[in-house]
Structure formats: C-alpha cells, structure tokens
C-alpha positions as CSV (number, residue, x, y, z in Angstrom):
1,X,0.0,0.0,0.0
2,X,1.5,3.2,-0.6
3,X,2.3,5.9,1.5
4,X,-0.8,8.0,2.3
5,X,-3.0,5.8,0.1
6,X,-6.5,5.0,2.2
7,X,-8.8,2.0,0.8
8,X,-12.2,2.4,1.5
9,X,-13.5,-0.8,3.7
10,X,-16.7,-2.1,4.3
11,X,-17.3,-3.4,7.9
12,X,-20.3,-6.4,7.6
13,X,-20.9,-8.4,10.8
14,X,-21.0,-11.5,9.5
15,X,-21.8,-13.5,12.3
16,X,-25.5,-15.0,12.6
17,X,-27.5,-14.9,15.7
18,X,-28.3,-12.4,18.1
19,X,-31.7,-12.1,16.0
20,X,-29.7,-11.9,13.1
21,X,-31.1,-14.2,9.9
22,X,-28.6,-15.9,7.4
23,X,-31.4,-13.6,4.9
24,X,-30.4,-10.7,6.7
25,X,-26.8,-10.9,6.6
26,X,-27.2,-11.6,3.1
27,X,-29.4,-8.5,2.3
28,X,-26.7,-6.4,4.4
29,X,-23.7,-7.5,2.2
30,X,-25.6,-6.9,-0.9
31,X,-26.7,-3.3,-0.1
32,X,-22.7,-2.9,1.2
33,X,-21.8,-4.0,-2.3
34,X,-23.9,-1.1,-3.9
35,X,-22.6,1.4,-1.3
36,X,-19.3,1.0,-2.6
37,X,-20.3,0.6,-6.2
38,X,-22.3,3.7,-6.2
39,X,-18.7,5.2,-4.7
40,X,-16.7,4.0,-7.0
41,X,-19.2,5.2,-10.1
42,X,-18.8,8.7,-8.0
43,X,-14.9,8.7,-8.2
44,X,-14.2,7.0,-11.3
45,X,-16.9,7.9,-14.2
46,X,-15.4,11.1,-15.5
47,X,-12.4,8.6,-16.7
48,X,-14.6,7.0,-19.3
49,X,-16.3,10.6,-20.1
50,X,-12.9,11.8,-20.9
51,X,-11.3,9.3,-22.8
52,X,-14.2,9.6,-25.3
53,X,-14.1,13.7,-25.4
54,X,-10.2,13.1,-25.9
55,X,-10.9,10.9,-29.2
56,X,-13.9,13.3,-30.6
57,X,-11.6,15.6,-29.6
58,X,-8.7,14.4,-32.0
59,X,-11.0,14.2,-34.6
60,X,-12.4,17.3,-34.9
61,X,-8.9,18.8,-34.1
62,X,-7.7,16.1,-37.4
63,X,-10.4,17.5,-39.5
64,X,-10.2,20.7,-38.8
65,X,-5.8,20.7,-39.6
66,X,-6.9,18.5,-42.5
67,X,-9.4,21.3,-44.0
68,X,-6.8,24.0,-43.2
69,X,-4.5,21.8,-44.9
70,X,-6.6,21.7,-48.3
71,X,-7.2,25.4,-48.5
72,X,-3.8,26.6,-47.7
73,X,-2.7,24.0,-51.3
74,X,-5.9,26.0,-53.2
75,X,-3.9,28.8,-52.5
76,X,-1.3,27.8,-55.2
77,X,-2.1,28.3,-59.0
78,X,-3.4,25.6,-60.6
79,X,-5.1,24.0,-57.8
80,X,-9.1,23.7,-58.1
81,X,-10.9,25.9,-55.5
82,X,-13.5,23.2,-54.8
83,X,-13.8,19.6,-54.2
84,X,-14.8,17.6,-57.3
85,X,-17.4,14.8,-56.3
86,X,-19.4,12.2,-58.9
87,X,-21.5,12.6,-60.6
88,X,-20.2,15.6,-62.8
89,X,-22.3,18.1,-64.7
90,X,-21.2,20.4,-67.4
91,X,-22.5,23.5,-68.4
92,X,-21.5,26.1,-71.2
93,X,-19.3,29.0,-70.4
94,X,-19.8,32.3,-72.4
95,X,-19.9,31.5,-76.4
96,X,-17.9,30.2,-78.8
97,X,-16.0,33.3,-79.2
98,X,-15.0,33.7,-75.5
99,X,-13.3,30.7,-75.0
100,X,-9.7,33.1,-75.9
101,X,-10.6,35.3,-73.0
102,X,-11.2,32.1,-70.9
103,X,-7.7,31.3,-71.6
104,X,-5.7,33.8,-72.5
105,X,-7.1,37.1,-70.3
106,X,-6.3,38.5,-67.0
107,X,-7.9,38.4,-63.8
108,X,-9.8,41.2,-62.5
109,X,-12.0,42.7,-59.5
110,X,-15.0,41.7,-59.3
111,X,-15.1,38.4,-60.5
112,X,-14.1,39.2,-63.9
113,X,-12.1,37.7,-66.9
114,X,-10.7,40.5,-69.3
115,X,-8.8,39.8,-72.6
116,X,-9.6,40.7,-76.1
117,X,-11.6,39.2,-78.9
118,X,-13.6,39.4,-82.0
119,X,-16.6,38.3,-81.9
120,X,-18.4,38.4,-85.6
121,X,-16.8,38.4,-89.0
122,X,-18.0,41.9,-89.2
123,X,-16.8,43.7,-85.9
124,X,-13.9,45.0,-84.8
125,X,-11.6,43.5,-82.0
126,X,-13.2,44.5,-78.6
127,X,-11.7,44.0,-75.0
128,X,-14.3,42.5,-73.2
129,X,-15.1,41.7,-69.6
130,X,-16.9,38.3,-68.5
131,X,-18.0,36.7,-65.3
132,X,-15.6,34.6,-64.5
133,X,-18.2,31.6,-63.2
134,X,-20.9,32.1,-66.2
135,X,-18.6,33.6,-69.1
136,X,-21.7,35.8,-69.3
137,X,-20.3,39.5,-70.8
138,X,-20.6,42.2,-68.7
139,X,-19.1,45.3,-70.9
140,X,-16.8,45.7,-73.9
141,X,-14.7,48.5,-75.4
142,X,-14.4,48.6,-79.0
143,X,-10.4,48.6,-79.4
144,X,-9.9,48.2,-83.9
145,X,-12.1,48.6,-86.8
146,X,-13.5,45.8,-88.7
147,X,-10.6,46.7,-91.3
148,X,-8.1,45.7,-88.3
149,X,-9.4,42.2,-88.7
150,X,-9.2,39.3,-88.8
151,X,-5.4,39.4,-87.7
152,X,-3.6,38.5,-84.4
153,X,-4.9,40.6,-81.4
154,X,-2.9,39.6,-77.6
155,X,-3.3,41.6,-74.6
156,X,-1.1,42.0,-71.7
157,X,-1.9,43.5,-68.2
158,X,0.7,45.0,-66.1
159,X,-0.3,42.9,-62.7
160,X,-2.9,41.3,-61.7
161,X,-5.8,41.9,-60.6
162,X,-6.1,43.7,-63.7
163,X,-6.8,47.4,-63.8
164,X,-5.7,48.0,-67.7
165,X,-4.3,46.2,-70.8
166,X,-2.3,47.0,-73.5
167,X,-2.7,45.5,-76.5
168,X,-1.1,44.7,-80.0
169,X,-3.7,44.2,-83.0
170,X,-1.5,43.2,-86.1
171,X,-3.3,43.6,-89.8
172,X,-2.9,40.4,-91.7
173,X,0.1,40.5,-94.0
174,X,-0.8,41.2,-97.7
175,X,0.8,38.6,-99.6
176,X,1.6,40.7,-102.6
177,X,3.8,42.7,-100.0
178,X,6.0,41.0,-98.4
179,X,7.3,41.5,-95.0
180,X,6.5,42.5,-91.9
181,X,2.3,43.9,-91.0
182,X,1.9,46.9,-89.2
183,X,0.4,47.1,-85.8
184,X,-1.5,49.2,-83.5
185,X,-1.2,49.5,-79.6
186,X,-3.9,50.5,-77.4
187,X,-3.6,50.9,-73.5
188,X,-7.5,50.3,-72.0
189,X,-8.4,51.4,-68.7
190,X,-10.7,49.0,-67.0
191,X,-11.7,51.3,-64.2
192,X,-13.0,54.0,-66.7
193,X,-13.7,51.3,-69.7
194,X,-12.3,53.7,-71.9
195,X,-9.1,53.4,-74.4
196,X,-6.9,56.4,-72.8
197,X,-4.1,55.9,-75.6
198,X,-3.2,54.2,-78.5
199,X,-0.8,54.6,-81.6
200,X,0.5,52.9,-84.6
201,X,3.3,50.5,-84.2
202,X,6.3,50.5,-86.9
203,X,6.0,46.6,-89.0
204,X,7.8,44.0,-86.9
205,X,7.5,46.4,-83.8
206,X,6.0,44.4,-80.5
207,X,5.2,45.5,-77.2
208,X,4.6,44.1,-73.4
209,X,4.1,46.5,-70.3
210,X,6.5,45.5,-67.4
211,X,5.0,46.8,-64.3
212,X,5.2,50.8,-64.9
213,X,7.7,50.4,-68.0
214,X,6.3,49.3,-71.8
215,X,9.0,47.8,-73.5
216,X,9.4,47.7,-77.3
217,X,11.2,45.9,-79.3
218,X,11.9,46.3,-83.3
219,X,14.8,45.3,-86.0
220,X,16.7,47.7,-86.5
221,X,19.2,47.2,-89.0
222,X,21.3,43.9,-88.5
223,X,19.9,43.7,-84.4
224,X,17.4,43.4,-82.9
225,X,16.9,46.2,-80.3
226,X,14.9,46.2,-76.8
227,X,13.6,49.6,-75.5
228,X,12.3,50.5,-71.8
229,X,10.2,53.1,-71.3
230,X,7.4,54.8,-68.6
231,X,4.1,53.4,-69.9
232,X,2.8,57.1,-69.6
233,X,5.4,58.5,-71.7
234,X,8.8,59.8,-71.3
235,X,12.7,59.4,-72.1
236,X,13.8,55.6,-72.3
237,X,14.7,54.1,-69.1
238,X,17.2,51.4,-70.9
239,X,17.6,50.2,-74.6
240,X,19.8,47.3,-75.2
241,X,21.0,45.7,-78.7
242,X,20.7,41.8,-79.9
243,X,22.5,40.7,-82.4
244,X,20.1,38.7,-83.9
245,X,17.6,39.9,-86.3
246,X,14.5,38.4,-87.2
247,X,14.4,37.2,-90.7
248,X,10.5,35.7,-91.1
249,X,8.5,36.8,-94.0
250,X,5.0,35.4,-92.6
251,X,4.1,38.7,-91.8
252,X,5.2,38.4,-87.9
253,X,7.6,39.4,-86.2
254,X,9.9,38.9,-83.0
255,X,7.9,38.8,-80.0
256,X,8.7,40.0,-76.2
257,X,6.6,38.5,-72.9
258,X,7.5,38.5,-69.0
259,X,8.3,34.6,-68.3
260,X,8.2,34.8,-64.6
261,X,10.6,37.7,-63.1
262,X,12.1,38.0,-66.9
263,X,11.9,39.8,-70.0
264,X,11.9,37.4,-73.0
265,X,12.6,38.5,-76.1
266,X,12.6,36.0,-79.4
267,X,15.0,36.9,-81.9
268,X,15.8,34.9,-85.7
269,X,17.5,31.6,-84.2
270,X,17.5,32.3,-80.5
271,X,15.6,33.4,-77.2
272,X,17.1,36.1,-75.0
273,X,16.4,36.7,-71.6
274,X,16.5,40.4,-70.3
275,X,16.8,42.0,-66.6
276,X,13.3,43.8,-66.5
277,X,14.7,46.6,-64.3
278,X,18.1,47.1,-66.5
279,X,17.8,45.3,-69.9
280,X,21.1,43.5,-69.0
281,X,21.1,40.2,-70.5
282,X,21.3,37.1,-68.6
283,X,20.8,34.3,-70.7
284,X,20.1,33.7,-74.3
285,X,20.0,30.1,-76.2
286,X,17.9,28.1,-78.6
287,X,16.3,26.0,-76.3
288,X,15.7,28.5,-73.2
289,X,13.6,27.7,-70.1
290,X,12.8,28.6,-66.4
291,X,12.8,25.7,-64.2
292,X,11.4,25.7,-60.6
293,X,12.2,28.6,-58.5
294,X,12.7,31.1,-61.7
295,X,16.0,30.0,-62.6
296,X,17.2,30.2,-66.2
297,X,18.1,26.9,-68.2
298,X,19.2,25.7,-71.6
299,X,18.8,22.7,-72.8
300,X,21.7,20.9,-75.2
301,X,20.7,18.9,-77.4
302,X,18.7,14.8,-75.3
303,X,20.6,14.4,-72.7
304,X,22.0,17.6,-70.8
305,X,21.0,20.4,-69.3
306,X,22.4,23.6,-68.3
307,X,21.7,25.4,-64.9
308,X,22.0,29.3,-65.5
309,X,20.2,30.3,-62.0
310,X,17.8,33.4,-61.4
311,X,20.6,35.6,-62.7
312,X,21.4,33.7,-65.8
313,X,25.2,33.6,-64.3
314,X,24.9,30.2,-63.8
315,X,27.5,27.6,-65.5
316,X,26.9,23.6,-64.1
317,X,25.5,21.4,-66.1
318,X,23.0,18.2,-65.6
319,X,22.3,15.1,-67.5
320,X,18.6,15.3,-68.3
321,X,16.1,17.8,-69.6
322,X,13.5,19.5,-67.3
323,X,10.2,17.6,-66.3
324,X,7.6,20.0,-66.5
325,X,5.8,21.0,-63.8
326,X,2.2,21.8,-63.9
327,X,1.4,22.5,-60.3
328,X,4.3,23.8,-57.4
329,X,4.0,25.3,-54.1
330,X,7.8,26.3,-54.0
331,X,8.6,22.8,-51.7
332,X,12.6,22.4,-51.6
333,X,13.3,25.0,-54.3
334,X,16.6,24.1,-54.4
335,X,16.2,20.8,-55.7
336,X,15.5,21.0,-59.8
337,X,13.4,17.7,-61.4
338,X,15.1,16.5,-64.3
339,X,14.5,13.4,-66.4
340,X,16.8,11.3,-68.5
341,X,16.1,8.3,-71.0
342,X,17.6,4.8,-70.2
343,X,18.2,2.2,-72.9
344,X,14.9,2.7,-75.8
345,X,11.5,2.7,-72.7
346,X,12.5,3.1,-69.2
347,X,13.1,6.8,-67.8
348,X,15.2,8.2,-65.1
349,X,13.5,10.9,-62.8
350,X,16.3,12.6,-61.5
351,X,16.0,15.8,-58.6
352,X,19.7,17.9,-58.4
353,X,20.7,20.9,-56.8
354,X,19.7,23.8,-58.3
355,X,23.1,25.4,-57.6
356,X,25.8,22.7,-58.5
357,X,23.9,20.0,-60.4
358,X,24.9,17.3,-58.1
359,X,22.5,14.4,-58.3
360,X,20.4,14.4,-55.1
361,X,18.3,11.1,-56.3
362,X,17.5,9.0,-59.1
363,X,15.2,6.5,-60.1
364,X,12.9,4.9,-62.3
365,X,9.7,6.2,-63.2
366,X,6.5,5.7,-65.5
367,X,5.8,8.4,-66.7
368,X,4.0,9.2,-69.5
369,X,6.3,11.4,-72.1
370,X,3.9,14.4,-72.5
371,X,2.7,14.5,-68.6
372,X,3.6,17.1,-66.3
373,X,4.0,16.4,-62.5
374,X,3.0,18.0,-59.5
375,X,4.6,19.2,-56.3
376,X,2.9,19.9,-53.2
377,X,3.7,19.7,-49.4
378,X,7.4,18.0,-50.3
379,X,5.9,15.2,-52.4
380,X,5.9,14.6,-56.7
381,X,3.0,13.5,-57.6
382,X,2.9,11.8,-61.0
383,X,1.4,10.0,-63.8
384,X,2.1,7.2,-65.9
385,X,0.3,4.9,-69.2
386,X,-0.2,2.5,-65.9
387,X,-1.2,4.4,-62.9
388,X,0.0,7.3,-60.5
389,X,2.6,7.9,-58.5
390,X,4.3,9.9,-55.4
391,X,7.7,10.4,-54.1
392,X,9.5,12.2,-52.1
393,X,10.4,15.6,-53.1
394,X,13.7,15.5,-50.9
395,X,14.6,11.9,-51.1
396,X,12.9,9.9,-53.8
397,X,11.1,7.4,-51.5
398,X,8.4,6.3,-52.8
399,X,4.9,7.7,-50.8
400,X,2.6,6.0,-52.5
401,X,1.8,4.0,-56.0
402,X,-1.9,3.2,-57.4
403,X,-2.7,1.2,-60.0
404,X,-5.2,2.8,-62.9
405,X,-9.0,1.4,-63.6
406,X,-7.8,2.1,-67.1
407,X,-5.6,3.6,-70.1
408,X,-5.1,7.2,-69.8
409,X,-5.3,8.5,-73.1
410,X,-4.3,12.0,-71.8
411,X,-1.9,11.4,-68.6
412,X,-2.2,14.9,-67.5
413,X,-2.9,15.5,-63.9
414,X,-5.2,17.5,-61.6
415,X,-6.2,18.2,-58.2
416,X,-8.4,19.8,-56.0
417,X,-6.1,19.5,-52.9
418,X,-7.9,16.4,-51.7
419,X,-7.4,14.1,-54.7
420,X,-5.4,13.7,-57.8
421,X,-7.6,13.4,-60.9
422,X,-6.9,12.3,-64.2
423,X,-8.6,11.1,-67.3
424,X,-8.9,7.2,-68.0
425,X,-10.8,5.4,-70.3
426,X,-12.9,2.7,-69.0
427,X,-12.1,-0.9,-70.4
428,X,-15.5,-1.7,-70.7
429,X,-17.6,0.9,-72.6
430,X,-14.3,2.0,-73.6
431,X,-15.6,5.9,-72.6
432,X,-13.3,8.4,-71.3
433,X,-13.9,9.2,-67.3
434,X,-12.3,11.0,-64.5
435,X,-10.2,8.9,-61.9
436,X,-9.9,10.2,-58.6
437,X,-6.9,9.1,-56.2
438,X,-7.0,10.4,-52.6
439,X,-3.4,13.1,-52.5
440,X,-2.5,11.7,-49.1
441,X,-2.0,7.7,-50.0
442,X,-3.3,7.4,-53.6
443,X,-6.1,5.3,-52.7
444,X,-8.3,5.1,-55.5
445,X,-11.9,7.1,-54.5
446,X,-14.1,7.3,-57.8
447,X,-14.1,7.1,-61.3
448,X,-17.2,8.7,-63.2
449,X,-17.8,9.6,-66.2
450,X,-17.5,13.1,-68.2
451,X,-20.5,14.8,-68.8
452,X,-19.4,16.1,-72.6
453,X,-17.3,14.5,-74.6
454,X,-14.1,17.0,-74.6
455,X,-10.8,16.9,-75.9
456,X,-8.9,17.7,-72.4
457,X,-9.0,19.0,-68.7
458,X,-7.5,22.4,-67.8
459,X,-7.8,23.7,-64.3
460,X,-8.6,27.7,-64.9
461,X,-8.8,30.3,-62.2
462,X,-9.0,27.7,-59.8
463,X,-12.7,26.5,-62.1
464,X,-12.5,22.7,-63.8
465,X,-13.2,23.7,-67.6
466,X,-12.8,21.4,-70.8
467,X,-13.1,22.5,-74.6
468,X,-15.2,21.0,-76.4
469,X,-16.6,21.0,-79.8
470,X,-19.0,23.9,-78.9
471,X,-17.1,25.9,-77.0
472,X,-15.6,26.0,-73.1
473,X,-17.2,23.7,-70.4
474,X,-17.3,24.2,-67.0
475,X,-17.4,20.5,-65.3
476,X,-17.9,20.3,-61.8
C-alpha cells in the first residue's frame, strides 16, 4: 500500500444470531456492495467521459488541420478551388468566341475575366469583360475597326488583378507585300472602360508592359533592339542591342513577354532573356527555359542540361532535360526535377541541386512522355500509361503508387487539394472518365464519367473547364 493511500473498507458483521437471519446478513452485504459501487461510479466515471471527449476531440482537431490543410494547397495556382465529387455536370461558359478570353485574359476585380476578342466576321476587336463563373459579358470596349481584322490581337496587363491592358492588333500580311504587318497599340483602362491611348506601331515592332515600364522591341538594321520606357510616356529608361535579327517573312515578327521575373525577347535563331529593371542580358539560347524557383536553363541537345540560376550567371551542367511542372507550391526550391532516357523505354526521374547540379536522387519512373508532375507539401506526384505515383520531393522514397482502372489517353494531372484526378478510359464501354486518387496515400476514391465529350482537362482560375466541340465547359 503506498504511502498515504486509504482504501475504502466495508465493515459487515457477518456472524448470525443475536436475532440476526442468514437472509439478513445476506441482504446487508448486498446493499454494502452497492454502497461501494455507487462510490466507486462517484470517483471514477469522468475517466470513461474523458477518454471519449479526448478521441472526438482528436477528430475534430484532425479534420479541422486537415481542412486547413486543403485550403492553404488551393492557394497555389493551378489547384481547383473546390472539391470535385461524382456525378459531374457540365455547363457552357460564355460563347464560342469567349473561349480566348477564358484562356488567355487577365484576372480582374469583381469576378471578372478581361482579354480581347472578336466576336463576328464583321466587328472589330473588342476588349471584353466576363464573369468569370458564367462567361456571361458584362461590358466591352471597341479597341480596332472591322478593317483591323481578322489578324492577331494579344493583350497583356501590367499585374494582376487587372486594372488596364495593352494591346497589340496586327493587320494580316498582304501577300503581294511581303514583309513584316503593321500594328497598332492601345492601353485600356478597365476602371473607366475607356481606351486612354493608342498609336500605330512600326512593321515587326512588338510591345509588353513590365509593371510601370512598356518595353518595345523592333529590327533595326542587322539587331534586334529592346527599348524600356514609362508606360505614360517619357525618355527611355534602358535600350539594349541583340545581335540577332528576325528574318521571317510570314508577316510576324519577334515577339517580347514577361516569363516569370524575366523579360523574354525572341529573336531569328534564338531566345534572349533580359533584366526587366536594366535590360542586361542574362541568358540567351535556342532552347531556353525557367525551371522551378525562376531559374534560367538551356537545354543541349537529349541528354544535358544547363543550370543558369535566377541571374542567368549560372555555368553547371546536368544530365537530363527538365520535367515540366504543372502545379508547385515552392517545396525544396533548391532541388531541380530532371529526367533522362535509359536504354529505348525506361526513364530516369532525377532531382539535383539547383546550384551545383549534383544528383540528389535517381530513379525509375513511368511516366508518360507528355505529362507534367505536380509538387505539393514535399511530395511529386505523377502519372504514368499505368497508374499514378508519389515520391518524395527531398529523397525519392516512394509515398505511394496506385494502379489505374484504365488507359489514360491524356496522362495529364489535376487536383483539388484532396485528390489527384486524371482522365482514364474505361475498359469496358471504352468511354473516357475521370479517376480520382486520394493526394495523401493514392487510394483510389471514384471514377465517373464526363458529362461532354471533350478533348482535355484544364484547371482555370482555380474553375474545372474542358473544350469541347462547342465551345468551353465548366465541369464540376
């Protein structure tokens, strides 16, 4: 017994006689008994009481980490903004001429997809406004004659949300005049709906706005030259020279975009990437791209790549060539994902530093040629002709690894932050339906079928939508 412990004791006389009955003494121990039950119940039932408000507890504390969990991944672009569950409807978005502005405009208040388009034969290019949930049109601002069309129109906004866009109409090349068309740049103001400038572009000449700088570019003589200037007007803030003219006679011309924190600008045989700020050049190459955490690569030739980091100063070099990534949340930015072919079928996926090049991991994948992968929470998530996949971002362990219902015939992969979702064609009716895998293990939750028959799966604006023969779909 330990020290300063007391036991409760009953005390029953147990003895019979002295007008006692062997019934009585009986009775006595029983209702003794259910004394010290009834005591024990007193002391001891908030134990039970507790252990069950500790599990629901745990649960609701699970769920509730679980949900934050899910929303904090729809934060990052590319991620649906809602749960997908079977069955799935589709309905039209906008018309058949919207579908551009679906995929190509800017985001702005309100709810609001901007971008430009033409919408008859007979009208002029307009930049247009729609709901971004309907594709219904909410206002438009005539921007070119009918004359202007039907050329190449593109629109660029500064930042998003949007609040104006500038925008290049070409006029279709004649082709009894060789050479480069003439274009026309407008600057719209969304706030006001109202073009507050515009002006005629020399042939060849494009144009992007780069925060509050608009940034030309044109052939001039044997180069091909870059100006910076204030979007409002004003003395050039940099110009700088490429030698590398573009020689196309389709009618267009070299073309300048922001890729991430650079300035892009597409010359006769090569790519050139500029310092927004300065119009230094940091990297230039036939085969340029910007791999995870907006460093600068080249690609030579199958089998190697070159890592230029963010300011293009970069010189080691990789075997491989970037795996594309479709959706990434910035886990381990210093690690880049490469691939590289081994023997005729089997592929190496590959994860180096970003800095050196030094092989991290390695190991063999199925992944279907034409498939991008995503990375979320530390973990590659991928897809493959057979099924999908997930490994570790920092190691290359394998998480996870599902078998499919059926053939992908377009291995692309999506996700709503609870499952990964992919099309598969079913091996019976032989339609095409959408798999669901669960993110966290890959266990396989539903398969269902579409609700149009569509050519592919794009997440947009955080919105499931398809193309179809009629036009954009929103399936959800």
């Amino acid at each position: 017994m330990g020290a300063g412990r007391m036991d409760e004791v009953d005390l029953v006389d147990d003895e019979v006689g002295g007008g006692r009955s062997a019934a009585t003494v009986d009775d006595a121990r029983r209702r003794a008994r259910r004394a010290r039950g009834a005591r024990l119940l007193r002391r001891w039932w908030p134990v039970p009481v507790l252990v069950v408000a500790a599990v629901v507890t745990g649960q609701l504390v699970g769920d509730a980490r679980a949900r934050a969990d899910v929303e904090r991944l729809r934060q990052t672009p590319g991620v649906l903004s809602a749960t997908l569950t079977p069955p799935l409807q589709g309905r039209p978005w906008g018309e058949s001429w919207t579908g551009g502005v679906a995929y190509q405009g800017a985001r702005a208040e309100g709810g609001l997809v901007v971008g430009v388009a033409h919408p008859e034969l007979d009208d002029g290019w307009v930049v247009v406004a729609l709901d971004e949930a309907t594709g219904t049109e909410v206002w438009r601002v005539p921007v070119g004659a009918p004359s202007d069309g039907p050329g190449g129109a593109g629109c660029v906004a500064p930042a998003e949300p949007a609040r104006s866009l500038w925008c290049t109409l070409t006029s279709r090349a004649d082709p009894e005049s060789p050479g480069l068309a003439p274009s026309h740049l407008v600057h719209v103001d969304l706030v006001s709906r109202s073009v507050v400038a515009e002006r005629e572009l020399p042939p060849g000449t494009t144009a992007t706005p780069v925060g509050d700088l608009l940034v030309e570019t044109a052939q001039v003589g044997a180069e091909l030259v870059a100006t910076a200037s204030p979007a409002d007007g004003g003395a050039p803030v940099w110009s700088t020279a490429l030698p590398d003219p573009f020689t196309g006679g389709d009618g267009s011309g070299p073309w300048v975009r922001r890729v991430g924190g650079h300035l892009w600008v597409a010359g006769g045989t090569r790519t050139w990437s500029l310092d927004p700020g300065s119009g230094a050049v940091e990297a230039s190459g036939a085969a340029l791209e910007v791999l995870r955490g907006d460093r600068l690569a080249t690609v030579e030739g199958s089998s190697s790549t070159r890592l230029l980091g963010v300011a293009g100063d970069g010189t080691a070099a990789a075997a491989g060539q970037p795996v594309p990534v479709e959706v990434d949340d910035g886990s381990r930015p210093d690690l880049v994902l490469l691939h590289r072919a081994v023997g005729t079928l089997d592929e190496q996926l590959r994860a180096v530093d970003a800095e050196t090049g030094e092989p991290v991991w390695e190991r063999p994948v199925a992944r279907s040629p034409a498939s991008a992968v995503l990375v979320l929470d530390g973990v590659v998530v991928g897809s493959g002709p057979d099924g999908v996949w997930a490994l570790d971002l920092a190691t290359g362990a394998e998480r996870w690894s599902t078998p499919a219902s059926g053939p992908a015939p377009d291995a692309r992969l999506l996700t709503d932050g609870v499952a990964v979702l992919r099309v598969e064609r079913d091996t019976g009716s032989g339609d095409d339906v959408v798999a669901a895998y669960r993110l966290r293990d890959g266990a396989a939750l539903w398969t269902t079928p579409l609700p149009v028959e569509v050519g592919y799966l794009q997440a947009l604006g955080g919105t499931l939508v398809a193309r179809s023969g009629t036009g954009t779909v929103v399936i959800g």
